[in-house]
C-alpha positions, 0 to 999 in steps of 0.5 A: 904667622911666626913660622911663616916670617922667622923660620921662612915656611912659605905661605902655601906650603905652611897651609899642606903642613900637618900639626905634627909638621909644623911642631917638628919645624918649630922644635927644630927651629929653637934646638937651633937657636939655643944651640947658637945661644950656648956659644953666647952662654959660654962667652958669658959665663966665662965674662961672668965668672971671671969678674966674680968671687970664686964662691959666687962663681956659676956654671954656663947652665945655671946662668943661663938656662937653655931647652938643649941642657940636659935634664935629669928625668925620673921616671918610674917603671910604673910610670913609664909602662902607663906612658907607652900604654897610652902612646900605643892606644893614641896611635891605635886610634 
C-alpha cells in the first residue's frame, strides 16, 4: 500500500478516497520528489559537466530526465477539438 507507507494517507481515510483523489495525492507526491531531485540533477550536471570535454558536455535535463521538464507538445487544432470533445462527453455521462 504505497500511498498508505510512502506518502502517510491513513488507513481509513485511503479506503473514503475517490480514484481521482488518490491519482491527485500520487501525482503530487512525485512533482515533489522530482522537484527535490532537480536540486540533485543540478549538483550532478554541474559534477558531470565539470569533469567532461566541452563537446561531451550535457544539459541537467539530458543527464537526468525528470516529469517536471517541460515538453514540447504537438498538437493539432484538429486533434485538440477531438480531445475536448471527448472531455466534454465523459463528463456528461
Amino acid at each position: 500500500m504505497f500511498i498508505i507507507g510512502e506518502i502517510g494517507i491513513p488507513k481509513d481515510e485511503y479506503w473514503n478516497l475517490t480514484p481521482a483523489e488518490t491519482v491527485a495525492i500520487v501525482k503530487g507526491y512525485v512533482h515533489r520528489n522530482d522537484k527535490r531531485s532537480s536540486d540533485f540533477r543540478m549538483l550532478y550536471a554541474l559534477y558531470y559537466n565539470s569533469n567532461s570535454e566541452e563537446s561531451k558536455r550535457k544539459s541537467p535535463e539530458k543527464l537526468w530526465p525528470l516529469s517536471i521538464d517541460e515538453k514540447e507538445i504537438e498538437i493539432s487544432e484538429e486533434d485538440m477539438y477531438e480531445r475536448n470533445k471527448r472531455i466534454e462527453q465523459f463528463f456528461k455521462n
